[in-house]
N, C-alpha and C positions, 0 to 999 in steps of 0.2 A: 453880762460877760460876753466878748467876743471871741469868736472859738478861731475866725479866720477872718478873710479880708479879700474878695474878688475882684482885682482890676477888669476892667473891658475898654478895649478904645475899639471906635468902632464911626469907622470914615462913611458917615451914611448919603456924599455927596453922588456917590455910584446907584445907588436903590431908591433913594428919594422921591422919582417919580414911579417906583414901583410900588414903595408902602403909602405913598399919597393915593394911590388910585387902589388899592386892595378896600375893599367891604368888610374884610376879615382884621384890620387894624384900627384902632386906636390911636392916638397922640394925646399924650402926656406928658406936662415939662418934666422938667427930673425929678421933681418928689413924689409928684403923682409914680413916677417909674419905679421906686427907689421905696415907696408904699407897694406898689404891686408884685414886688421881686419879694416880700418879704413877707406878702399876704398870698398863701396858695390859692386860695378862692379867684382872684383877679389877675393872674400872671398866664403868660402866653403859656406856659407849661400846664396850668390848670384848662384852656384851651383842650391840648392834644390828649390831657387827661381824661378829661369828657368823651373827646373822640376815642379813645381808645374803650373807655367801660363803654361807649354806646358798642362799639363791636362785639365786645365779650357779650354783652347782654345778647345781641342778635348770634353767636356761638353757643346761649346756651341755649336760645330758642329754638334754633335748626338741632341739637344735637335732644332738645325735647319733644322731637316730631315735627315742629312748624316746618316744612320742608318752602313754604313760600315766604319764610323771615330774608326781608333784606337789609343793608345799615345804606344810611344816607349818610355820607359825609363831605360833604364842601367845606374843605378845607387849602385845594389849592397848591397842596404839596403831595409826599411818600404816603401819608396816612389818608387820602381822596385816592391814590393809587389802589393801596392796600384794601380800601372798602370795595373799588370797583372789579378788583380781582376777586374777593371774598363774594362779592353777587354774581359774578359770571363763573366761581366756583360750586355756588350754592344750585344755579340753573343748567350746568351740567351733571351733576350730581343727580338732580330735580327728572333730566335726560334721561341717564342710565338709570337712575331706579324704575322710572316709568316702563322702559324697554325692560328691565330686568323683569315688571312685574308680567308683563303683555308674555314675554318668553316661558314663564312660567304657566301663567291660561293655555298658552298653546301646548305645551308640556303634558300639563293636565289632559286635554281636551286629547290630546296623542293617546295618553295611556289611557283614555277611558275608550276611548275607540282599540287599542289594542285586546282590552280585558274582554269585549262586545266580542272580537273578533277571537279572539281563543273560545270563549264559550260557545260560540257558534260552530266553531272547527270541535269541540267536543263533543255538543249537539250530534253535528255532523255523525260523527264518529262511533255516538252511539244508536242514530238513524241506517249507517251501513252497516251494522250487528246486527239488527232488529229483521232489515230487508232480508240479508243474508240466511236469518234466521225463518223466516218466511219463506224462502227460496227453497229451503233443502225441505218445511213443512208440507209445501205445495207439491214439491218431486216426491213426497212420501206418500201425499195424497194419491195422489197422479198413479204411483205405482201400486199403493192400495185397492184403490178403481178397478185398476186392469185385471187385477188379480181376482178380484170379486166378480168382475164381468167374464171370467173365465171360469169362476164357478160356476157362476149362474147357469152361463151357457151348457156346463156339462152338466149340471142338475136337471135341466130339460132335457137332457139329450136321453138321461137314462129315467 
């Protein structure tokens, strides 16, 4: 049962020496063609079909951590575009994560010199209490002293 029916004309005297020198083509008389339009496995669409899951597959490999998955595609057209922005997406991505992690070490490496540096200022803090406290022990010494050497002296005296 034929469900439709696709004309194409198709004047190939303008491209002829473009698909004669492509690597990526084929020539087939018409039923070879007409066999491959009607068989997905061998049709230029089965081509870009390829091309396109090998991308998906390297999308789900960067999106499962491979941060160095790249797609090869020689294909010559939109979809050898498409792959070469997808890897020069993949290696700036690859960029900013690596800065973002470096940013982070040095973040860290900040706040753990800050936490060193509070505890030292606390230190501090409780070393000029201590001194202080010292300070006023030694002036109580000091004026204890005096006071005692001022007995003494008057105990001799009498």
């Amino acid at each position: 049962m034929v469900n439709g029916v696709i004309q194409i004309k198709l004047d190939i005297s303008r491209t002829l020496f473009a698909i004669l020198s492509s690597r990526d083509f084929l020539f087939f008389d018409y039923s070879h063609c007409l066999l491959c339009l009607r068989d997905p496995e061998c049709s230029f669409l089965s081509f870009s079909r390829k091309t396109v899951k090998n991308l998906l597959s390297t999308i789900h490999e960067v999106e499962s951590g491979n941060w160095n998955a790249t797609v090869n595609i020689k294909s010559r057209d939109e979809l050898e575009l498409i792959g070469t922005s997808f890897n020069k997406m993949i290696g700036e991505i690859n960029k900013l994560y690596k800065k973002d992690i470096n940013k982070e070490r040095e973040l860290s490496r900040v706040r753990l010199e800050l936490e060193h540096k509070s505890k030292y200022e606390e230190l501090n803090k409780q070393l000029e209490f201590k001194i202080k406290e010292l300070e006023a022990a030694n002036r109580a010494i000091t004026s204890l002293s005096k006071r005692s050497r001022a007995r003494i002296s008057t105990w001799r005296r009498l």
